[in-house]
C-alpha positions as CSV (number, residue, x, y, z in Angstrom):
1,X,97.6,39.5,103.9
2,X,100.8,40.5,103.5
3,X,104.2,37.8,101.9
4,X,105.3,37.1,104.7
5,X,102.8,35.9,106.7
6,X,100.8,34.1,103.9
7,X,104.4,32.3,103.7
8,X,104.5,31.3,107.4
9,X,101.0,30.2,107.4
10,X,101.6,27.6,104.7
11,X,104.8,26.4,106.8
12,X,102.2,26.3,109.7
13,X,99.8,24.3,107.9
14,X,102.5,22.1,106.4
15,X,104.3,20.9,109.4
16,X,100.1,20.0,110.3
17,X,100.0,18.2,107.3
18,X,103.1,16.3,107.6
19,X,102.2,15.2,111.1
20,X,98.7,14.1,110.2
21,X,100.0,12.0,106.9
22,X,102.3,10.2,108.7
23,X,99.7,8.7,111.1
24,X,97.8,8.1,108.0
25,X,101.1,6.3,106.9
26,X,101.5,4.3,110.1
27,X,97.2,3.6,109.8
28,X,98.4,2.2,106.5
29,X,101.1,-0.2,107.6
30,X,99.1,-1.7,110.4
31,X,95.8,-2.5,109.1
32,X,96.6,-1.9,105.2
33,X,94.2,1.2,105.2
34,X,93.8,4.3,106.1
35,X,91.2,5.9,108.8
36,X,88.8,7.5,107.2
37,X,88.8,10.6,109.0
38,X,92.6,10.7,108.2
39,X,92.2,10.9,104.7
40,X,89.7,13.5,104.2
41,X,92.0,15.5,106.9
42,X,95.1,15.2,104.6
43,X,93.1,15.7,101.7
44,X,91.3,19.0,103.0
45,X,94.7,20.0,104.4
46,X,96.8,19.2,101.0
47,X,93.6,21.5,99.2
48,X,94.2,24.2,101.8
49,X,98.1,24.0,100.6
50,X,97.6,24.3,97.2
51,X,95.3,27.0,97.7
52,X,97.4,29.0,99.6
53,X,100.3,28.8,97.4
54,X,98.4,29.9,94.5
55,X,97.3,33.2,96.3
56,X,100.6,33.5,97.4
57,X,101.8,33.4,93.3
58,X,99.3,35.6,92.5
59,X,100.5,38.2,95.1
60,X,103.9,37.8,93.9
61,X,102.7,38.5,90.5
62,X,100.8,41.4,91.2
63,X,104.0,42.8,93.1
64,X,105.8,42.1,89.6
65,X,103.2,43.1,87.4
66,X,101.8,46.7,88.9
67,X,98.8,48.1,86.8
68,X,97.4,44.5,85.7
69,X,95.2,43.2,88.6
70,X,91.9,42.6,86.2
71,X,94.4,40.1,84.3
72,X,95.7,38.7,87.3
73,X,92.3,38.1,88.8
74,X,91.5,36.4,85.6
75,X,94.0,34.1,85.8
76,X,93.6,33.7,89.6
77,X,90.2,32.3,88.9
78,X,91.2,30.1,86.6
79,X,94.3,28.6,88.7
80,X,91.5,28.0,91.4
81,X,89.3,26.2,89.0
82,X,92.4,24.1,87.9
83,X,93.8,23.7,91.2
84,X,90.0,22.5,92.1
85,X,89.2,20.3,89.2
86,X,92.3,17.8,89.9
87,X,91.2,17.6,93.3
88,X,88.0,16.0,92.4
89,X,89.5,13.9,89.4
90,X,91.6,12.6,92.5
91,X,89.7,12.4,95.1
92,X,86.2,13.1,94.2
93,X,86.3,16.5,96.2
94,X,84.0,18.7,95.0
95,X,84.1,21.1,97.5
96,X,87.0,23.9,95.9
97,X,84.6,23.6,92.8
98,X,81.6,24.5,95.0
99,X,83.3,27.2,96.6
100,X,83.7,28.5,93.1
101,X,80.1,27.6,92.3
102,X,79.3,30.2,95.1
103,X,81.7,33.0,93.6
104,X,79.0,32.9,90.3
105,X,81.5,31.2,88.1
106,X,79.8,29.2,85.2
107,X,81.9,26.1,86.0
108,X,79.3,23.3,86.0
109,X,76.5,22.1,83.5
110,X,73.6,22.6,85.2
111,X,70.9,19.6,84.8
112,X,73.5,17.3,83.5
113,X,75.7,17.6,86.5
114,X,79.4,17.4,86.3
115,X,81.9,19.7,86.2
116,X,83.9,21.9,82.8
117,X,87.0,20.7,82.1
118,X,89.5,23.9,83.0
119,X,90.3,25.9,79.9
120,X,93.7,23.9,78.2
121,X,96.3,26.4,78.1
122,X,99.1,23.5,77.2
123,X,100.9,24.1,73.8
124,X,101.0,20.6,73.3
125,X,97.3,19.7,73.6
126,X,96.7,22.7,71.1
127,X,99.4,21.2,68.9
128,X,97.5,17.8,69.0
129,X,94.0,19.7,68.1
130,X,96.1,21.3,65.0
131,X,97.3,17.9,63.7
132,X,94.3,15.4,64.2
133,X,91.7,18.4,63.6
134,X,93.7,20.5,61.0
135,X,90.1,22.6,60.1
136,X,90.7,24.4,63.2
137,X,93.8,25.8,61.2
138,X,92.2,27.5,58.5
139,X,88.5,27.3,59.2
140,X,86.6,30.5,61.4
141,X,86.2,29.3,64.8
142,X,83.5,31.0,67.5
143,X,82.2,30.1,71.1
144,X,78.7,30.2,71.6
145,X,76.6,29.9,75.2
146,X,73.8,27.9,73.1
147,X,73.2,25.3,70.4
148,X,70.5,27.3,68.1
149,X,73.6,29.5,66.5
150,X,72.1,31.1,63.0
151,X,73.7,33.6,60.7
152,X,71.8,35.3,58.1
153,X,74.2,35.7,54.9
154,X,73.5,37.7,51.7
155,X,73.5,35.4,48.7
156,X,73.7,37.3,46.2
157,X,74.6,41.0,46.9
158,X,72.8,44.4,47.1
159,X,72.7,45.9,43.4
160,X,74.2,49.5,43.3
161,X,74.6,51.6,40.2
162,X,76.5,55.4,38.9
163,X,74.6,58.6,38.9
164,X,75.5,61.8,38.2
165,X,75.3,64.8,41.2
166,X,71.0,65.5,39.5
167,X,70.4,62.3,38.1
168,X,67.4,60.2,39.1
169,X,68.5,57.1,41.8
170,X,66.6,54.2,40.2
171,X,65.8,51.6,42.8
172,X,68.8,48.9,42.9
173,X,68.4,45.5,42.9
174,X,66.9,43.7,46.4
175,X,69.2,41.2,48.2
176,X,69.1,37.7,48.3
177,X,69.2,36.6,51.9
178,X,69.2,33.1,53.7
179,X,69.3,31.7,56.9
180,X,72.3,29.6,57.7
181,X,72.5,27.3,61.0
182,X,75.2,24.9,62.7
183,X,74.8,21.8,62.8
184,X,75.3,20.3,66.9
185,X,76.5,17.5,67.4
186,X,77.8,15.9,71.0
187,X,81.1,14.1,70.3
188,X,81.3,11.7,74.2
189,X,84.7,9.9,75.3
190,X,84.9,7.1,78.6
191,X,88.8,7.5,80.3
192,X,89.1,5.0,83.0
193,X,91.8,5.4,86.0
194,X,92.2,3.1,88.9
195,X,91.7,4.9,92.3
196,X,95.1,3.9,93.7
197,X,96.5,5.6,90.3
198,X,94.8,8.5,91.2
199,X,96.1,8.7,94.5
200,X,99.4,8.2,93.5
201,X,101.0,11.7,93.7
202,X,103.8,10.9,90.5
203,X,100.6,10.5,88.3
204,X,100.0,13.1,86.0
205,X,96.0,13.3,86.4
206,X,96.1,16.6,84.1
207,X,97.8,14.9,81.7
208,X,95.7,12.0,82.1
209,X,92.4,14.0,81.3
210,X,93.3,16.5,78.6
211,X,95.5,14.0,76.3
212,X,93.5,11.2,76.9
213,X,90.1,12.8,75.8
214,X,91.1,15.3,74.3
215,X,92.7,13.1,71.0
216,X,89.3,11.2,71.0
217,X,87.6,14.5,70.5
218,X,90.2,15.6,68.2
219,X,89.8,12.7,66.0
220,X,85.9,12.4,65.6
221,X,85.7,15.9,65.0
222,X,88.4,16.3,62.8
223,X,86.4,13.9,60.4
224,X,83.2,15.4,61.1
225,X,84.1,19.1,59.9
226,X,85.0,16.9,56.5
227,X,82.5,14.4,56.0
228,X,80.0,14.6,58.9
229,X,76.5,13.9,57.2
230,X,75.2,16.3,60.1
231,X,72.8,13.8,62.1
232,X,74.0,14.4,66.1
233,X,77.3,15.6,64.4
234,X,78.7,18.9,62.7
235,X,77.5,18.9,58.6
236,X,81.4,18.9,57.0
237,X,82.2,20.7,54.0
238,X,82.3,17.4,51.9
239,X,79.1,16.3,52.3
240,X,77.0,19.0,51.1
241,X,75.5,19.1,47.6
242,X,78.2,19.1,44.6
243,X,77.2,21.2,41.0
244,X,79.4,21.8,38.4
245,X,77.5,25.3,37.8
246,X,79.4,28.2,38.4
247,X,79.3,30.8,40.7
248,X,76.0,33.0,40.5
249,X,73.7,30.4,38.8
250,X,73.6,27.2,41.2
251,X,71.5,27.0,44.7
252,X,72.9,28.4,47.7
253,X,74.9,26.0,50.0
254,X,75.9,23.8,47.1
255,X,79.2,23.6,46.6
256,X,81.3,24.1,42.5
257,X,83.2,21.0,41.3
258,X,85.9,21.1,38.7
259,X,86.2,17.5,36.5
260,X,89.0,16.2,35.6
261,X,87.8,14.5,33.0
262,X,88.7,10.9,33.6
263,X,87.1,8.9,35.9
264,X,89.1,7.9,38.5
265,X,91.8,10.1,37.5
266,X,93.9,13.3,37.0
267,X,94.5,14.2,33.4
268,X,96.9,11.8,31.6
269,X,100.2,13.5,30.8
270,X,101.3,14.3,27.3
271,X,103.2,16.8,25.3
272,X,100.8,19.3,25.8
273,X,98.8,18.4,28.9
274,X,99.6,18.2,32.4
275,X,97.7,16.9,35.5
276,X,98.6,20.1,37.2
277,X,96.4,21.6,34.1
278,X,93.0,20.6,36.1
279,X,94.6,22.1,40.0
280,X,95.3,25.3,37.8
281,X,92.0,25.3,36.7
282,X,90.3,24.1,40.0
283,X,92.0,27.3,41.4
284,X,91.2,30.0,39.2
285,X,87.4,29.0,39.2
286,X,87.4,30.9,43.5
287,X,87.0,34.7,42.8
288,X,90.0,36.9,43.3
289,X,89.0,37.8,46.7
290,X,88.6,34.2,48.3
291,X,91.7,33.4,45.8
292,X,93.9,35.8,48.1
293,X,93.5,33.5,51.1
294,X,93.3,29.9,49.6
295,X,94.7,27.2,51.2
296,X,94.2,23.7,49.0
297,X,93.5,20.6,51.4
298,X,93.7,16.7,50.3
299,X,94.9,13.4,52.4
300,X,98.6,12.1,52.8
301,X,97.9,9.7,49.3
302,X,96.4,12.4,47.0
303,X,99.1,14.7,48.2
304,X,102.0,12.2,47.2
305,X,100.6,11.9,43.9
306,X,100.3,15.7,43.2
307,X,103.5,16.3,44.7
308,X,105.1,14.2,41.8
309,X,103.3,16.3,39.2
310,X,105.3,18.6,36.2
311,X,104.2,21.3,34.0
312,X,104.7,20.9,30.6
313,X,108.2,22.7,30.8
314,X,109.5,20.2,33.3
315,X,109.1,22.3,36.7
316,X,107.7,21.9,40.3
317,X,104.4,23.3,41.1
318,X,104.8,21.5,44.8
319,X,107.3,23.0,47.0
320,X,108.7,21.8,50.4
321,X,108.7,24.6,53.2
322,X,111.9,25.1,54.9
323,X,111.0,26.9,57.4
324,X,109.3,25.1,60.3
325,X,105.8,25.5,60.9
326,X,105.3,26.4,57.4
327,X,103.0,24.2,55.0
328,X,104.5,23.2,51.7
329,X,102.8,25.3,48.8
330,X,101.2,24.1,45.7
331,X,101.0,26.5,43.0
332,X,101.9,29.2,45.2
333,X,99.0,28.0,47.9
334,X,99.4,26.8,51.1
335,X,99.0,23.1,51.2
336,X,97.1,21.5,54.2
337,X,96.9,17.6,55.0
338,X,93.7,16.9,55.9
339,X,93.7,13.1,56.7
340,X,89.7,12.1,56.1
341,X,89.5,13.7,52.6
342,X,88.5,11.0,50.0
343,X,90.7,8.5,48.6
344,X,91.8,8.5,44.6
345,X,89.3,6.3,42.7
346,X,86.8,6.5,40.6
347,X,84.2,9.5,41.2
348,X,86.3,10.9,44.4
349,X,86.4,14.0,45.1
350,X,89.7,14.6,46.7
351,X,90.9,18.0,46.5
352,X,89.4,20.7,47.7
353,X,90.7,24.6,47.7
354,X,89.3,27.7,49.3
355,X,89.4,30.4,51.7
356,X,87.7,27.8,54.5
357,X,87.9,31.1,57.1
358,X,85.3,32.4,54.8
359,X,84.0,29.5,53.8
360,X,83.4,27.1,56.7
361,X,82.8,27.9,60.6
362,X,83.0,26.2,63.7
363,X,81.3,26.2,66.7
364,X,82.4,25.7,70.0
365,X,79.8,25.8,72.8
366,X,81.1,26.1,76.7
367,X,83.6,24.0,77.0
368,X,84.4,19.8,78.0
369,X,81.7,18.6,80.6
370,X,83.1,16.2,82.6
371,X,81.3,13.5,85.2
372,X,83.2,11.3,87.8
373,X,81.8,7.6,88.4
374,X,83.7,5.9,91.2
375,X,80.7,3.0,91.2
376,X,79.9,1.4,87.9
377,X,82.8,-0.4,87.1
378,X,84.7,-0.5,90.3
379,X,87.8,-0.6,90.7
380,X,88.0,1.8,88.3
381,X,87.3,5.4,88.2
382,X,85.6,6.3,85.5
383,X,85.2,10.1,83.4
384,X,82.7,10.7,81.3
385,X,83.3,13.8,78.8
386,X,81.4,15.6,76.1
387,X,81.8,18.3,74.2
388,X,79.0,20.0,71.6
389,X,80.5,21.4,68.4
390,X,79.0,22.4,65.5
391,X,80.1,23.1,61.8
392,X,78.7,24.6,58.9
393,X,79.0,26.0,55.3
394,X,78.4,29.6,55.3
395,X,79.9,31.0,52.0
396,X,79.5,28.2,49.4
397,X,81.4,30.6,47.0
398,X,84.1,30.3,48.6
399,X,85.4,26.2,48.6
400,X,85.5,24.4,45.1
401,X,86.3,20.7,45.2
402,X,88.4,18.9,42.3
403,X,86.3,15.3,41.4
404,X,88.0,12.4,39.3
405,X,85.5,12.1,36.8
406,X,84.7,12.4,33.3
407,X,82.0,15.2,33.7
């Protein structure tokens, strides 16, 4: 269908839309509610609208873009699925997202019912992932279709040797190899809307649903990828086992710890030691090649009390960006604030420095599955989300962890 006439059937439809909300209007002020039959007309006709104008965008972007259709039908679907979904956080019409059902699109959760959340493409709801879970910044992130994701990882290396160009190959030495899995976990969240809210056109229901639920999830997995023990949650980094053996000679998956020293406490400061003496140390125990991408992480209180620290000739190891979106650096290291490390006292661990994309991965599987409950607790509208994640250790080489204690 060509511009033109897609643009004269939406006037069509619109001047049938306006006529049948007004009696809807005029329903309203007489009996203070609306026919029935009215409002699933205005509502299928108001769906019809916004489904014409988005195929009417798309043409006007293929007409702009020439050469990119499999992109633009890519983002067609997913302006339907949008376009779809608020339709039934409003209204509780499911029938766009059946329509898309039918196309083969993977857009609800089978057995569990409900529909996925569209895929978040607003900046600002990736910022708020960023700051309330800041392991998505520097940890390796993957999507997965299923919840039994596995990697096999070599622990300890395939032995290799120099010959000359006659010289007998002697067999090398065999490789250590373990099975790593993620640890699933389904973080939930309840956001509650009256119906009349929902109804209201100035109410944001996108907004509504991705800030709303999407800073719970933020939050409880943002403290999970630290300190999650791993039962019906991601295993965090924190919480596995802690050995102050050295790289090569403890058990796979624990993790190396650097003492201060004092329990409780950095080093105390004199004419020939500095606190920053134990961060030095902590550092140069990562090998050179997990150096090279380190990034040290630590809560809001540890980091004001390292940002205060000297070296014995008086200077700054901590130093403020001044560039936007650019951490402060410690030692030469990026410097991330990761809110649910350990607090200072005695025994804490609360430092940690690594290359986490390395180190630590998580799992992302589908998507944000979403169900709609007009009934339980009426007047509201009620949305129930969930989300599985997972997290997991997969290089325990490659994170050490500084611990205020005296050995």
């Amino acid at each position: 269908m060509e511009t033109k006439e897609m643009l004269d059937q939406i006037a069509s439809t619109f001047e049938e839309f306006k006529k049948a909300n007004d009696e809807r209007w005029e329903s309203l002020k007489k009996s203070g509610r609306a026919d029935v039959l009215l409002e699933e007309k205005v509502d299928k006709m108001s769906l019809a609208l916004n489904d014409m104008n988005g195929k009417l965008s798309q043409v006007e972007l293929r007409q702009t873009r020439p050469g990119q259709s499999s992109i633009t039908d890519a983002d067609q679907i997913k302006a339907e699925h949008k376009r779809a979904f608020y339709d039934w956080v409003r209204h509780g019409n499911d029938a766009g997202l059946r329509d898309l059902e039918q196309k083969a699109l993977n857009i609800t959760t089978g057995g569990d019912g409900g529909y996925l959340v569209p895929e978040v493409t607003d900046p600002n709801v990736a910022a708020l992932y960023l700051k309330l879970s800041p392991m998505r910044q520097i940890a390796n992130v993957i999507n997965v279709s299923t919840s039994d994701y596995r990697v096999i990882v070599n622990t300890r290396g395939t032995g290799s040797g120099w010959v000359g160009e006659a010289d007998a190959r002697t067999e090398t030495g065999t490789p250590t190899l373990a099975e790593v899995q993620a640890v699933m976990g389904e973080v939930y969240a309840n956001a509650f809307a009256t119906q009349s809210l929902l109804d209201d056109a100035f109410f944001n229901a996108e907004q509504f649903m991705t800030n709303d639920i999407n800073e719970h999830f933020a939050k409880a997995e943002g403290a999970a990828f630290v300190t999650g023990d791993g039962t019906k949650k991601p295993k965090g980094f924190m919480n596995y086992t802690l050995s102050s053996s050295v790289d090569g000679s403890r058990t796979f998956g624990q993790l190396q710890y650097v003492a201060t020293g004092t329990n409780g406490a950095f080093k105390t400061v004199s004419a020939s030691v500095s606190p920053l003496d134990d961060l030095i140390t902590l550092l140069y125990s990562l090998k050179p090649q997990h150096r090279a991408n380190a990034v040290f992480v630590a809560n809001a209180l540890t980091i004001a009390a390292i940002r205060k620290f000297k070296a014995n000739d008086g200077t700054y190891e901590w130093v403020e960006s001044n560039v936007a979106g650019t951490p402060p650096t410690l030692l030469g290291y990026p410097v991330v604030e990761m809110p649910d490390m350990p607090d200072i006292g005695s025994g804490a661990a609360v430092l940690a420095v690594g290359d986490f994309r390395s180190g630590y991965t998580i799992v992302d599987r589908v998507g944000i599955r979403t169900l709609r409950d007009p009934f339980t607790n009426k007047p509201y509208v009620g949305f129930y989300a969930t989300k599985r994640v997972g997290g997991m250790v997969v290089n325990s080489d490659a994170i050490k962890v500084l611990k205020l204690s005296a050995s």
